[in-house]
TORMIBA-196060 format. One record per residue: residue number from 1; residue in three letters; chain; x, y, z of N, C-alpha, C, O in turn. Coordinates in pm, 1 decimal. Atoms other than C-alpha are relative to their C-alpha. Layout:
+-----+--------+--------+----------+----------+----------+----------+----------+----------+----------+----------+----------+----------+----------+----------+
! num ! residu ! chaine !      n.u !      n.v !      n.w !     ca.u !     ca.v !     ca.w !      c.u !      c.v !      c.w !      o.u !      o.v !      o.w !
+-----+--------+--------+----------+----------+----------+----------+----------+----------+----------+----------+----------+----------+----------+----------+
! NUM !    Ala !      A !        X !        Y !        Z !        X !        Y !        Z !        X !        Y !        Z !        X !        Y !        Z !
...
+-----+--------+--------+----------+----------+----------+----------+----------+----------+----------+----------+----------+----------+----------+----------+
//
This chain:
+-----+--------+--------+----------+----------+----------+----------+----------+----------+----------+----------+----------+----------+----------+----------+
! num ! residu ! chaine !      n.u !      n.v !      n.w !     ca.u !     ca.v !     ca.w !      c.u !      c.v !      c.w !      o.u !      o.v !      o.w !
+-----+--------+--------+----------+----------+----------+----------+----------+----------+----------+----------+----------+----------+----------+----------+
!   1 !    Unk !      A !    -40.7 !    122.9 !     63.1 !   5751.3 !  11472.2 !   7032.5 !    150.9 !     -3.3 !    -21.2 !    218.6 !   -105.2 !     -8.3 !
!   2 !    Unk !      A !   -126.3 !    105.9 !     42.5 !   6089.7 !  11519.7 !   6924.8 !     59.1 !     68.5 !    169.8 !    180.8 !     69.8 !    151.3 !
!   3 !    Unk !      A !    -73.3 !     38.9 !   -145.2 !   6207.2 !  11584.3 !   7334.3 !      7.1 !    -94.8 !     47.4 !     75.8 !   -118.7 !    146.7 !
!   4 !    Unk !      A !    -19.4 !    129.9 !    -42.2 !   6135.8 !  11250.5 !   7339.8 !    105.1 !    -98.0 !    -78.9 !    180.3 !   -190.1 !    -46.9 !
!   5 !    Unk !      A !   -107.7 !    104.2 !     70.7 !   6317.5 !  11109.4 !   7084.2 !    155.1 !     22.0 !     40.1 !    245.7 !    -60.6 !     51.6 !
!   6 !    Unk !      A !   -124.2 !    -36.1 !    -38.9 !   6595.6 !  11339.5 !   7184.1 !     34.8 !    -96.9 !    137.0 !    125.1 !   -180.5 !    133.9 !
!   7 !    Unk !      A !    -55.2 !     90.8 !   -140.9 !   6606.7 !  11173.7 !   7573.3 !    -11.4 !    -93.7 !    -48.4 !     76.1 !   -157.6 !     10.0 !
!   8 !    Unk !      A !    -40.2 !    124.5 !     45.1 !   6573.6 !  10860.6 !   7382.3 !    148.5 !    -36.6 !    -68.8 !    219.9 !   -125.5 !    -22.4 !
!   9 !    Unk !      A !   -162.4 !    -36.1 !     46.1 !   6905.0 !  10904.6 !   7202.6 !     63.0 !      9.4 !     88.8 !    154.5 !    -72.8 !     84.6 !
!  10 !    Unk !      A !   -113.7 !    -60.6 !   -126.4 !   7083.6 !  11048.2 !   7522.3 !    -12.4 !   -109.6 !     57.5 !    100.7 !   -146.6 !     89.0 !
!  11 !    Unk !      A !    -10.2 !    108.4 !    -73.9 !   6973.6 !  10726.3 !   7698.3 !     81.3 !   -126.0 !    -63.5 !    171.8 !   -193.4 !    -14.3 !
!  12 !    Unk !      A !   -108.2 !     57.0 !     67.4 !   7085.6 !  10533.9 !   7414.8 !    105.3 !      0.4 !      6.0 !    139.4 !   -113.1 !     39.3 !
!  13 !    Unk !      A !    -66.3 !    -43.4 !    -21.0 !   7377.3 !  10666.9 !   7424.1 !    141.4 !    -14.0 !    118.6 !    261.6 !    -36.1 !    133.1 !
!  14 !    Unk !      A !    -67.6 !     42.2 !   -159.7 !   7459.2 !  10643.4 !   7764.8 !     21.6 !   -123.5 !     38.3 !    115.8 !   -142.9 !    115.2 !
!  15 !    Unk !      A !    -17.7 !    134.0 !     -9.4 !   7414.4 !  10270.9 !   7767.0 !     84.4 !    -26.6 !    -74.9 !    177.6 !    -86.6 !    -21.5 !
!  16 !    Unk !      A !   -135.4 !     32.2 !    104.6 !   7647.2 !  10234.7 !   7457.1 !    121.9 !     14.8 !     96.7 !    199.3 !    -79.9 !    110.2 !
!  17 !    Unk !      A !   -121.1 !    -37.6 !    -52.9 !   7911.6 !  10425.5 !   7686.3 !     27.8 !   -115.1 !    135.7 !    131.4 !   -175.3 !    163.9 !
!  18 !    Unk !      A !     10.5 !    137.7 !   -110.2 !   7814.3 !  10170.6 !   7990.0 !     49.8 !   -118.7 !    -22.1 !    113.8 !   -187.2 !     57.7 !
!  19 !    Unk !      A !    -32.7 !    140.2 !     50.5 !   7868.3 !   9886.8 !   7810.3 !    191.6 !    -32.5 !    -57.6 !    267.2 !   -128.8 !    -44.8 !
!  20 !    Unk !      A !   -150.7 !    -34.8 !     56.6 !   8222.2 !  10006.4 !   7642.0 !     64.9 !      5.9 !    102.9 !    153.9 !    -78.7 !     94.1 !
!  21 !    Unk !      A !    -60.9 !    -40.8 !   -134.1 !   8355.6 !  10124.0 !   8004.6 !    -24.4 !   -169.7 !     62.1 !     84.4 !   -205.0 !    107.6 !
!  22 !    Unk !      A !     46.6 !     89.4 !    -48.6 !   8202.2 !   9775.6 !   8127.9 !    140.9 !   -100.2 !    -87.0 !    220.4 !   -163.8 !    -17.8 !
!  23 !    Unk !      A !   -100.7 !     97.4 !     83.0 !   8451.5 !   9579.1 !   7844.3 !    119.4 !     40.7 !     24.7 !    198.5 !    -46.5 !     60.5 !
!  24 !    Unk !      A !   -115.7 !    -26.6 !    -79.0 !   8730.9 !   9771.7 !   7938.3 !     43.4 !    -24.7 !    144.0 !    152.4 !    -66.5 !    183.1 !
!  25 !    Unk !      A !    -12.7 !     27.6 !   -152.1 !   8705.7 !   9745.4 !   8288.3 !     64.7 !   -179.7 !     12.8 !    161.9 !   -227.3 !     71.5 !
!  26 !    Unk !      A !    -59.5 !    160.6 !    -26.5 !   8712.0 !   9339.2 !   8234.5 !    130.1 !    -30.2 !    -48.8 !    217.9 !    -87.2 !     15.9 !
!  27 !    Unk !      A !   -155.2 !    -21.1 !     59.0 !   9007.6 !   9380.8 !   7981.1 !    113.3 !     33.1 !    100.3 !    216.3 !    -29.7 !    124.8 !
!  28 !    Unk !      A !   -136.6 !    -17.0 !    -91.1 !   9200.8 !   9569.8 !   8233.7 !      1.5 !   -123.0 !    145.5 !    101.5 !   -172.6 !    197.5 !
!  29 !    Unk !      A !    -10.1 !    119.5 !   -106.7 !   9079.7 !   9306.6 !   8519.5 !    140.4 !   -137.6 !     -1.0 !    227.7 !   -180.2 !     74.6 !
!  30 !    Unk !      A !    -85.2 !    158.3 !    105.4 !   9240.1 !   8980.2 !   8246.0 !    126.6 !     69.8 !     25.6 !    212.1 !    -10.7 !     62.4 !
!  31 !    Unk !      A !   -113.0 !     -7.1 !     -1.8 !   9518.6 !   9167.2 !   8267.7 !    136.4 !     26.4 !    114.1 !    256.1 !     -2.4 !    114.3 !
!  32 !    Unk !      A !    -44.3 !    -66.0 !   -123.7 !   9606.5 !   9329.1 !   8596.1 !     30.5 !   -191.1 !     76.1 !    105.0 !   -221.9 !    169.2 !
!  33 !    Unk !      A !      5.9 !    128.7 !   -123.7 !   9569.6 !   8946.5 !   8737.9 !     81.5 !   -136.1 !    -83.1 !    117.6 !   -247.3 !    -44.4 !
!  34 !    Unk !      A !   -124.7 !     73.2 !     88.9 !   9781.5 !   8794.3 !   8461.0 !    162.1 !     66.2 !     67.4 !    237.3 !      5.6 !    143.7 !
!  35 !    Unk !      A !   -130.3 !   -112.7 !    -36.5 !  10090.1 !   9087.5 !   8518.4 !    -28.6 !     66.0 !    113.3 !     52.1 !    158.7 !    118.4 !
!  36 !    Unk !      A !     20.6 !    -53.9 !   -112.2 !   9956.0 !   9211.2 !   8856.6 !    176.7 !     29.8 !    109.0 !    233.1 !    130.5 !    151.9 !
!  37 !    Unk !      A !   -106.8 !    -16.4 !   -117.7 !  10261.9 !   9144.8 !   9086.6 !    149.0 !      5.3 !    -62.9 !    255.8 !     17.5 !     -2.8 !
!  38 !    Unk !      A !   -119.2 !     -1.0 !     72.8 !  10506.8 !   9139.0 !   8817.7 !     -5.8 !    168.5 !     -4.8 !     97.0 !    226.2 !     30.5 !
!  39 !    Unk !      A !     13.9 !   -194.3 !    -37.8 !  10373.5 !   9582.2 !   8809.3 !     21.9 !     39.5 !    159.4 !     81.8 !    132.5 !    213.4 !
!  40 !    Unk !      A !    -61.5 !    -50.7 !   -148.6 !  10393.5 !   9578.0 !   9159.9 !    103.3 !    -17.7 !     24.7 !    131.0 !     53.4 !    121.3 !
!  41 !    Unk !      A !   -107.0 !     47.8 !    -63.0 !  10707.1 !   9441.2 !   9208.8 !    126.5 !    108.9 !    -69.6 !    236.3 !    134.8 !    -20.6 !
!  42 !    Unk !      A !    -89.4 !    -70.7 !     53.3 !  10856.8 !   9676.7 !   8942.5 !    -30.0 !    148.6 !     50.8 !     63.9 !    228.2 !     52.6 !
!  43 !    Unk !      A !     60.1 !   -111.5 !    -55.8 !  10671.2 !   9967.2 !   9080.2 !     78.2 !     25.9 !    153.3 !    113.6 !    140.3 !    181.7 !
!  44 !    Unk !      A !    -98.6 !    -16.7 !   -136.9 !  10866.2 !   9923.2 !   9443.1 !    104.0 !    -35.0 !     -1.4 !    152.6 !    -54.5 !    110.0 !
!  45 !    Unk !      A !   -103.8 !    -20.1 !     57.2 !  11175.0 !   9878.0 !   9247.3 !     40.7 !    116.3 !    -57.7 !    161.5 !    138.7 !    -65.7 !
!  46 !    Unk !      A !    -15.9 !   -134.2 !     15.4 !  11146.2 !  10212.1 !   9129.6 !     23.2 !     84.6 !    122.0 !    118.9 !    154.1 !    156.2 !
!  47 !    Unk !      A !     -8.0 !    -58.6 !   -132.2 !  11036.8 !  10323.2 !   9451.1 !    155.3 !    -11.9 !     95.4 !    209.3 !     75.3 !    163.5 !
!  48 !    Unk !      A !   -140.5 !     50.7 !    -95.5 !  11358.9 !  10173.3 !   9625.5 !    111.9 !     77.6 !    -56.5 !    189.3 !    128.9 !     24.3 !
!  49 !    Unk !      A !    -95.2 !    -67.5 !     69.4 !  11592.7 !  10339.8 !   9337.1 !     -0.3 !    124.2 !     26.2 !     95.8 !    198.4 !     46.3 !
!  50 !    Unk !      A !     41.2 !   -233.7 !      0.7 !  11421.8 !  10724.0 !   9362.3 !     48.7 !     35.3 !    172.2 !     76.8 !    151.9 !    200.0 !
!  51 !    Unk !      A !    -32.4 !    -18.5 !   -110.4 !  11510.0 !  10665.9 !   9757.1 !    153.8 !    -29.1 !     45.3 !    204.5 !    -35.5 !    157.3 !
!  52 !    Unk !      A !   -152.3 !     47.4 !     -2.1 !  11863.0 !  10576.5 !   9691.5 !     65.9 !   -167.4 !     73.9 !    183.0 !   -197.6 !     96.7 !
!  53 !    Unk !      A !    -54.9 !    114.6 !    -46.6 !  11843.2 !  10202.7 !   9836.5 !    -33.4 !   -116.1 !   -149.7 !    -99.3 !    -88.7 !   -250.0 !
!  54 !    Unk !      A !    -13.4 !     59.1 !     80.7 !  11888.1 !   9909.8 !   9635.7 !   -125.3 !    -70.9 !    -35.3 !   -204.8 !    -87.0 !     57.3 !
!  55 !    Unk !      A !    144.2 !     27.4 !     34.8 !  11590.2 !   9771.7 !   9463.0 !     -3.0 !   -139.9 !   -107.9 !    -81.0 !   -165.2 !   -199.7 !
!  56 !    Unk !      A !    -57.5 !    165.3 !    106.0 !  11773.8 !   9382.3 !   9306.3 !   -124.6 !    -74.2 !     52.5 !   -201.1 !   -124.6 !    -29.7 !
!  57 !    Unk !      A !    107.9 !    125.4 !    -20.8 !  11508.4 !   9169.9 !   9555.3 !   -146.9 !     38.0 !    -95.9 !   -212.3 !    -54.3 !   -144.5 !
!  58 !    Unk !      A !    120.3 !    -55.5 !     16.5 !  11208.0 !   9382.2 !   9427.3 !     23.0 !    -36.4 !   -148.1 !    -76.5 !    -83.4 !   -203.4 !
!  59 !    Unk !      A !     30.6 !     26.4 !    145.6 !  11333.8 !   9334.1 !   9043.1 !     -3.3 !   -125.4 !    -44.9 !    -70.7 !   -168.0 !   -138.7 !
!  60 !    Unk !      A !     13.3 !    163.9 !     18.3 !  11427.3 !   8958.1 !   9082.2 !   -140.9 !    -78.1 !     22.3 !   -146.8 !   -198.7 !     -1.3 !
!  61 !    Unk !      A !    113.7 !     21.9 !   -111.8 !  11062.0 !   8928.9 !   9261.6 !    -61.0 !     22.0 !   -172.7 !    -84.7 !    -78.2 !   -240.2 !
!  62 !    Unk !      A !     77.9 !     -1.3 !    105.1 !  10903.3 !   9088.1 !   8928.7 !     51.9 !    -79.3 !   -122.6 !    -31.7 !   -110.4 !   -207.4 !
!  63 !    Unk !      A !    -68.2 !     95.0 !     84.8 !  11140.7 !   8881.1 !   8704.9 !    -87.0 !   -132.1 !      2.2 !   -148.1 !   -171.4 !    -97.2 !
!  64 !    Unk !      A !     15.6 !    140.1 !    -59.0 !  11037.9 !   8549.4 !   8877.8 !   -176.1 !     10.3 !    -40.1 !   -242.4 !    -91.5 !    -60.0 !
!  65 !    Unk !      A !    155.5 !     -9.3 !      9.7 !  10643.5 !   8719.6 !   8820.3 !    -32.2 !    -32.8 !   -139.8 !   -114.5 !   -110.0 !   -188.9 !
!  66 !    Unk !      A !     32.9 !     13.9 !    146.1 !  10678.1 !   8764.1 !   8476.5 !     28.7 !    -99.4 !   -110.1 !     -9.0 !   -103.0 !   -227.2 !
!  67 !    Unk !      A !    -24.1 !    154.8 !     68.8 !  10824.9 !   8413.2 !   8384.2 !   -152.9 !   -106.8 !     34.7 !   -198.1 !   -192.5 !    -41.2 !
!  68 !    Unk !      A !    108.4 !     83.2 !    -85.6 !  10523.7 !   8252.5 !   8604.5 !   -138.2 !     79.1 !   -114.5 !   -241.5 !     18.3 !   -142.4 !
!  69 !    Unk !      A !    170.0 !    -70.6 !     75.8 !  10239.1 !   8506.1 !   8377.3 !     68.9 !    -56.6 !   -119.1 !    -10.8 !   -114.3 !   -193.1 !
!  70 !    Unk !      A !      7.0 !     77.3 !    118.0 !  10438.4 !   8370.5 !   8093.9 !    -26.5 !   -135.4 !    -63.8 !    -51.1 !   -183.0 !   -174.6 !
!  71 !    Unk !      A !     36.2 !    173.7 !    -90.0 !  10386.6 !   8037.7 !   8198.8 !   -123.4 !    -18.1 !    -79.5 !   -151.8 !    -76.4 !   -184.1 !
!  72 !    Unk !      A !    175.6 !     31.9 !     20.4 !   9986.6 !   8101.8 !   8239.5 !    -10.3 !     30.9 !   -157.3 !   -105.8 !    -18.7 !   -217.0 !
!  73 !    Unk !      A !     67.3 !    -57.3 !    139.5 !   9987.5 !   8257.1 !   7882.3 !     54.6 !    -67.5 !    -76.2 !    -11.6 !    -60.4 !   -179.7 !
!  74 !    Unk !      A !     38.6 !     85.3 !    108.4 !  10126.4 !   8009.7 !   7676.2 !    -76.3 !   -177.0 !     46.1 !    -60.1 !   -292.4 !      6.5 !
!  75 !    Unk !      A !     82.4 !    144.9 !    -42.5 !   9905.3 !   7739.2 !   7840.7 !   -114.9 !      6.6 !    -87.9 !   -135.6 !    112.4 !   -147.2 !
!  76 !    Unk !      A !    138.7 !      6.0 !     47.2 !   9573.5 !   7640.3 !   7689.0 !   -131.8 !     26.7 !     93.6 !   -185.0 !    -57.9 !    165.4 !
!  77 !    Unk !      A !    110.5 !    -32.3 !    -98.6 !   9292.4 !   7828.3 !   7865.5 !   -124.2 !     -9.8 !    -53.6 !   -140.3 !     58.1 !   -155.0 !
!  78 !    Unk !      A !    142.2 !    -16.9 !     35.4 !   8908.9 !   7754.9 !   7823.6 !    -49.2 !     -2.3 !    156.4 !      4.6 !    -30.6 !    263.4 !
!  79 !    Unk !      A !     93.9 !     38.1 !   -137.0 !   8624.5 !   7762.5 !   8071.9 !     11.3 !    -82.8 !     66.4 !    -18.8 !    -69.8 !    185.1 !
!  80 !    Unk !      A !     40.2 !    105.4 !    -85.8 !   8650.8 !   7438.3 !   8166.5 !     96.9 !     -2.8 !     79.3 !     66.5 !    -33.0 !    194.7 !
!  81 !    Unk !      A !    -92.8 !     13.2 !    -51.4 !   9016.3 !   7456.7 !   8264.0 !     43.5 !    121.5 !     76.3 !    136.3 !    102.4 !    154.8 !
!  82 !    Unk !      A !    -36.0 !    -80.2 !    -53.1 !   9033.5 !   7813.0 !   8383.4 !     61.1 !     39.6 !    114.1 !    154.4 !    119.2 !    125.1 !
!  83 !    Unk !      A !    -34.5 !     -8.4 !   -118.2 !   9056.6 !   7785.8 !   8721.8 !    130.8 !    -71.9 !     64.9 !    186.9 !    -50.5 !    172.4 !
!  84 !    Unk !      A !   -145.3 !    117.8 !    -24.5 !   9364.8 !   7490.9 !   8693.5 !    119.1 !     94.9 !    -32.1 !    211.0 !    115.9 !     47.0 !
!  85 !    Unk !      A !    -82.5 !    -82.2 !    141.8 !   9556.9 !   7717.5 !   8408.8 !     44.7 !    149.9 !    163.3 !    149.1 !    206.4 !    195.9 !
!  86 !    Unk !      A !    -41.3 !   -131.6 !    -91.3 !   9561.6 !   8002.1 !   8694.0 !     86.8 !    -48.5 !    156.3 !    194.4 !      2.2 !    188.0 !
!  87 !    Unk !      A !    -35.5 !     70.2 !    -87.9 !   9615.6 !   7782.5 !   9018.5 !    125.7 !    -40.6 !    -77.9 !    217.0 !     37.3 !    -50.4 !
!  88 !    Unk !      A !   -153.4 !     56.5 !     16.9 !   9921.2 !   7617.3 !   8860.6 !    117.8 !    132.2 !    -19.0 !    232.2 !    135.1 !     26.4 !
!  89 !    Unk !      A !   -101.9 !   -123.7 !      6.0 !  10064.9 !   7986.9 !   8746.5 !     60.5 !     46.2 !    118.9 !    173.1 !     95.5 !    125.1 !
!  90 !    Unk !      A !    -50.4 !    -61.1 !   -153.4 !  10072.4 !   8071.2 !   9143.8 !     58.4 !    -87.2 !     26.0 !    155.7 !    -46.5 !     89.4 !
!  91 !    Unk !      A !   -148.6 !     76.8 !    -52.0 !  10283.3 !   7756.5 !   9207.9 !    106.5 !     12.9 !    -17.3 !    211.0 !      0.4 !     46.5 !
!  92 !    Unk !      A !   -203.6 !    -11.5 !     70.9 !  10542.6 !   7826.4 !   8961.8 !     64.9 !     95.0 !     90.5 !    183.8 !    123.1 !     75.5 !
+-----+--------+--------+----------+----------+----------+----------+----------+----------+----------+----------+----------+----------+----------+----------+
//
C-alpha cells in the first residue's frame, strides 16, 4: 500500500515539474519573439568586435530592433488584436 502512494506522489510530482517547465518555455517563447533579432543582432556585433572587424551595421540593425519591440510593447495587445499588434511591429 504505501508503494503506491509513494509512485503516486513521484507522478504527482513530475507533472507539477511538466507544467512549470511548460510556463517557462511559453514565457521565454513571448519573449524571444518580442527581442528576438534585437539578441541576434547584438550577438553578431559581438561576434564582429572579438574578430577585430567593425560591428556599427550589426548594432544599428539591433538598435532599429529594439525601437520596433518597443513599439509592439507599448501598444494595446489582446486576443482579438494580437496578430495586428505584431504584424505592424515588423513594418516599423
Amino acid at each position: 500500500m504505501n508503494t503506491h502512494l509513494a509512485w503516486r506522489s513521484r507522478g504527482q510530482g513530475m507533472t507539477e515539474y511538466i507544467i512549470i517547465v511548460a510556463l517557462i518555455a511559453v514565457a521565454a517563447i513571448g519573449v524571444y519573439s518580442l527581442f528576438g533579432k534585437s539578441i541576434r543582432n547584438q550577438v553578431a556585433g559581438l561576434a564582429q568586435e572579438m574578430t577585430g572587424q567593425s560591428s556599427t551595421q550589426q548594432l544599428n540593425r539591433a538598435r532599429q530592433s529594439s525601437r520596433r519591440a518597443g513599439t509592439v510593447a507599448n501598444t494595446e495587445v489582446n486576443l482579438g488584436n494580437y496578430d495586428e499588434a505584431t504584424e505592424q511591429g515588423k513594418k516599423k
